[in-house]
N, C-alpha and C positions, 0 to 999 in steps of 0.2 A: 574558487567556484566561478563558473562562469556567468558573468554579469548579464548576458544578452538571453537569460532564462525570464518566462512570463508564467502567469497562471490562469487559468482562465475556466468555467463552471464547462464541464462535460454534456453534450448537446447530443441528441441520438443522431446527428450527424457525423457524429466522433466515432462513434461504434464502429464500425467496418475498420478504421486506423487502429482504434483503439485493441480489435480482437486480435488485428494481427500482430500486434506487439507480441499480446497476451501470446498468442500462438508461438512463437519464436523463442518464448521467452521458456515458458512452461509445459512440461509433458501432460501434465492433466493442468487444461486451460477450465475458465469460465465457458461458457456460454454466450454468442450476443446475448439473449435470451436474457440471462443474469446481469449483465452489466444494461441494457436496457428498461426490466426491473428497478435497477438501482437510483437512473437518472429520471425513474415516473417515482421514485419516491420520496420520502423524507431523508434522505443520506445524502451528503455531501460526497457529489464526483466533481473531480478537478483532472483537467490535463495540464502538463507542464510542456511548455513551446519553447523549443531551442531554434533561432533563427526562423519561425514564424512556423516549424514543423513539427508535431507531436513526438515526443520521444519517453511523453510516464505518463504517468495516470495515479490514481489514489482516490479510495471509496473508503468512506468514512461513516460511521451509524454512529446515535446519539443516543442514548436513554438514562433517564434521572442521573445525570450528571457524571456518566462515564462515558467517552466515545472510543470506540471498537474498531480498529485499525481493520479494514475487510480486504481488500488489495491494493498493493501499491508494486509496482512494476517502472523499470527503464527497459528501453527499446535494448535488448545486447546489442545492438549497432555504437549504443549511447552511452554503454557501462563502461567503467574506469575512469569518466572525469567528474568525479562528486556529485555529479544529477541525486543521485539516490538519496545523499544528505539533504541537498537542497529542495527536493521532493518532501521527505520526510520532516524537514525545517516546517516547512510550508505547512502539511496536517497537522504536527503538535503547535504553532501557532494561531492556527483557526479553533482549532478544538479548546484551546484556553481563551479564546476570544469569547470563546463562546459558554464559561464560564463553567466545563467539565473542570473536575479536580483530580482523575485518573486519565488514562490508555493505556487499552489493553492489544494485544493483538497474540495471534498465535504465527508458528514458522518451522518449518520441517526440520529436521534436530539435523540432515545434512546438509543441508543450506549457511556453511559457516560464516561465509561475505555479507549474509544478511545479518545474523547474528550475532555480528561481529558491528554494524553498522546500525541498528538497537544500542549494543551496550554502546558506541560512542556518543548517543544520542540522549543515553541514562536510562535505559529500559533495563530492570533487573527477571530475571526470570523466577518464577512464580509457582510454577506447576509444569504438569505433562498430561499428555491426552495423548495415551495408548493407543495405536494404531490409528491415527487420524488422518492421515494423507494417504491415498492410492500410489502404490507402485507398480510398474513393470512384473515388479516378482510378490507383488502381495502390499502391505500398509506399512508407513513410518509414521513414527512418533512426531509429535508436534511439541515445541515447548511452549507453554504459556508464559508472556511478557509482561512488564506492565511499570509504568512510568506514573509518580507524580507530575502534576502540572501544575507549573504556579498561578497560583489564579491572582 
C-alpha cells in the first residue's frame, strides 16, 4: 500500500474535487448538495491524499452503536493501487475507535471489485434491497453488508 497516503476531515472546500471524483467515478453521482449536507452534520467525512492530492473520500454515519458505510469512492485515475483498502482500513478503524460494534453498508450486486474488496476486508453479506440503485435501463439490486468490529 502506498505509504505517502494521508487522511484528513472533508471541509466544504473539498466539495467541488470531491464531486468530481464522484462524477467520474459513478453514473448516478451524489449531489454537492448531499455531500455538503453530510460535512454540516454529524457523519464522519474523510478525504484520502495521495501526494498532497484528493484521490477518495468516505462518509460515514453513526447511530446507537452501528456505523453505516454512506460513500466511499477512489478517483478511477487512482484505482488499482490498493487506495480502496486503505480507504476502507481507515473507516472500520475510526468507526471501532469510536466504539460501534457493527458496519453496515449496501453496494450494487454489479459492482464486483467492490464486493470483492468488503469480503477482503470481512464484510459478509446480509440481505438485498430489490431495486435500490438507478440504472440507465431501470433499478439494481443492492446487497446488504455488514461486518463485526472489534471493539
Amino acid at each position: 500500500m502506498p505509504s505517502d497516503t494521508e487522511f484528513r476531515d472533508m471541509t466544504l472546500a473539498d466539495v467541488d474535487a470531491v464531486w468530481q471524483i464522484e462524477c467520474a467515478a459513478y453514473g448516478f453521482p451524489w449531489s454537492k448538495g448531499l455531500f455538503e449536507q453530510a460535512i454540516c452534520s454529524t457523519k464522519d467525512c474523510w478525504v484520502m491524499l495521495l501526494q498532497g492530492r484528493i484521490c477518495g473520500y468516505a462518509i460515514v454515519s453513526y447511530v446507537v452503536g452501528e456505523a453505516e458505510l454512506l460513500n466511499i469512492c477512489v478517483d478511477p485515475q487512482y484505482q488499482g493501487r490498493k487506495l480502496g483498502g486503505r480507504l476502507l482500513e481507515h473507516v472500520i478503524d475510526a468507526a471501532t475507535a469510536k466504539q460501534n460494534t457493527d458496519m453496515y453498508l449496501e453496494v450494487r450486486t454489479s459492482n464486483q471489485a467492490a464486493i470483492q474488496l468488503y469480503e477482503r476486508a470481512g464484510f459478509n453479506e446480509v440481505g438485498c434491497r430489490k431495486n435500490y440503485y438507478p440504472t440507465a435501463n431501470g433499478r439494481e439490486d443492492a446487497l446488504l453488508m455488514a461486518l463485526a468490529l472489534s471493539v
